[in-house]
C-alpha positions as CSV (number, residue, x, y, z in Angstrom):
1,X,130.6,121.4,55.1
2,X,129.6,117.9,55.4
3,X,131.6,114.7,54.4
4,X,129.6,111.7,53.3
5,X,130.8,108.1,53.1
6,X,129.1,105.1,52.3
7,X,129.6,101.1,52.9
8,X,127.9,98.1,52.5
9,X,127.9,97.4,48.7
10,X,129.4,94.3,47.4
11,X,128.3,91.5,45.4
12,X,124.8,89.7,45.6
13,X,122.5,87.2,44.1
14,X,120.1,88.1,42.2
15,X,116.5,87.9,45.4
16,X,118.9,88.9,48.1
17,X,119.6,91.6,49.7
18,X,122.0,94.2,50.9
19,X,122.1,97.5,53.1
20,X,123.8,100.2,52.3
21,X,125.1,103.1,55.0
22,X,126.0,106.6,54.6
23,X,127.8,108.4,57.5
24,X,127.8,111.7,57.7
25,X,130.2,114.4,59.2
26,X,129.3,117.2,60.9
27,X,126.7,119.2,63.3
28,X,124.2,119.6,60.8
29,X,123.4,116.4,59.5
30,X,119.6,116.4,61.0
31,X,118.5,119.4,59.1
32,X,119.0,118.0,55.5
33,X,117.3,115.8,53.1
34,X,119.2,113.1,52.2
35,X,119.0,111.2,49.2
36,X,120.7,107.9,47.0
37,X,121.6,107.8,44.0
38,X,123.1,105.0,41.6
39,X,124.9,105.1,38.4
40,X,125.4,101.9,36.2
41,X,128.2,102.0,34.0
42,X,127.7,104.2,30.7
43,X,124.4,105.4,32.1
44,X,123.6,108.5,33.5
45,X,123.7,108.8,37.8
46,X,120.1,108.6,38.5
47,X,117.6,109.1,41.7
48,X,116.9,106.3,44.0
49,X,115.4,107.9,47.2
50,X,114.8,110.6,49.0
51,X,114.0,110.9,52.9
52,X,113.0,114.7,54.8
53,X,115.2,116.1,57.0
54,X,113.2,114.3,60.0
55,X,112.4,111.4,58.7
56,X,108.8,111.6,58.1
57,X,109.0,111.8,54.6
58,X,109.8,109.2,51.9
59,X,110.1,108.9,48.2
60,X,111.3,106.3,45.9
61,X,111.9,106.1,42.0
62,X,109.3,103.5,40.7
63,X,112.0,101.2,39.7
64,X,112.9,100.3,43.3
65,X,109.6,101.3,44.9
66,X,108.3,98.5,47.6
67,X,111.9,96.5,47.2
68,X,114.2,99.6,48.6
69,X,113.7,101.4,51.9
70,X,115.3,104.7,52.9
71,X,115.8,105.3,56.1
72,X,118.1,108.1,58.6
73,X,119.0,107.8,62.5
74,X,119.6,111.3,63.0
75,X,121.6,110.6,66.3
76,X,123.9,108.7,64.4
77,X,124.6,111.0,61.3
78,X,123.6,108.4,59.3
79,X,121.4,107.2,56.4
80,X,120.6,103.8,55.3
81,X,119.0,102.1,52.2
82,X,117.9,98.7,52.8
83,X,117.4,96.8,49.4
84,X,115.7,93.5,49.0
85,X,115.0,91.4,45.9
86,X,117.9,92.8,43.7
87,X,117.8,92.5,40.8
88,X,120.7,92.5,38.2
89,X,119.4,95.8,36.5
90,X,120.0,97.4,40.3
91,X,124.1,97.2,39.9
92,X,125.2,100.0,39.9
93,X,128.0,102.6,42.0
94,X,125.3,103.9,44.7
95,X,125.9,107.5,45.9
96,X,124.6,109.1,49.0
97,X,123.8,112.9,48.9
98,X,122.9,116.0,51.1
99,X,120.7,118.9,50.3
100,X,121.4,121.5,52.8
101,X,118.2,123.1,52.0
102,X,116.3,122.0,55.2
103,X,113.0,121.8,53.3
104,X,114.9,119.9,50.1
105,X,113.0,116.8,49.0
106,X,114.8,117.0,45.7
107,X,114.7,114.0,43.0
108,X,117.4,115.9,40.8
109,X,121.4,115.4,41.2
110,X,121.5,118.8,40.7
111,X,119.5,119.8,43.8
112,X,122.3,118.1,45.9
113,X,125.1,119.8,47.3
114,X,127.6,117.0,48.5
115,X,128.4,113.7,47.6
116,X,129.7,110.3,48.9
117,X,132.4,108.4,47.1
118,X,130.2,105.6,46.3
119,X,130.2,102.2,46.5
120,X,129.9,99.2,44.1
121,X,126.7,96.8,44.4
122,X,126.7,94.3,42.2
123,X,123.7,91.7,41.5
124,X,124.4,88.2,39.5
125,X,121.7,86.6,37.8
């Protein structure tokens, strides 16, 4: 079982920039793929990023690709997503999720097997 919360949403103009955290609970943190995902309101949740189990692996929805940047410490349980030149089309509730299958590089909500809480980020023009 793992328990995921994230922080560091809030409200931004639109070119600026916010990082979000995920901490995670548990002994098996490093051995998942970890992923974000963000749902605007009357939308559908959608993917965001993925990153391996290790680290050495990266992949981004084409909407955010070269702004966002995922990113995990493994010694700390946690997972970040750095996101630079926001744009008001990026707010949104942002959800962090595991995939315990070690080898999981999933882009699917589906594929995911626990969730955050979320947390609101919010971009003004």
């Amino acid at each position: 079982q793992v328990q995921l919360v994230e922080s560091g949403g809030g409200l931004v103009q639109a070119g600026g920039s916010l990082r979000l955290s995920c901490a995670a609970s548990g002994r098996t943190f490093s051995s998942y793929a970890m992923g974000w995902f963000r749902q605007a309101s009357g939308k559908e949740r959608e993917f965001v990023a993925v990153v391996s189990w290790n680290g050495a692996r990266t992949y981004y929805a084409d909407s955010v690709k070269g702004r966002f940047t995922i990113s995990r410490d493994n010694a700390k349980n946690t997972v970040y997503l750095q996101m630079n030149s926001l744009k008001p089309e990026d707010t949104a509730v942002y959800y962090c999720a595991a995939d315990a299958d070690r080898w999981g590089y999933g882009v699917k909500a589906y594929q995911y097997d626990y969730w955050g809480q979320g947390t609101q980020v919010t971009v003004s023009s």
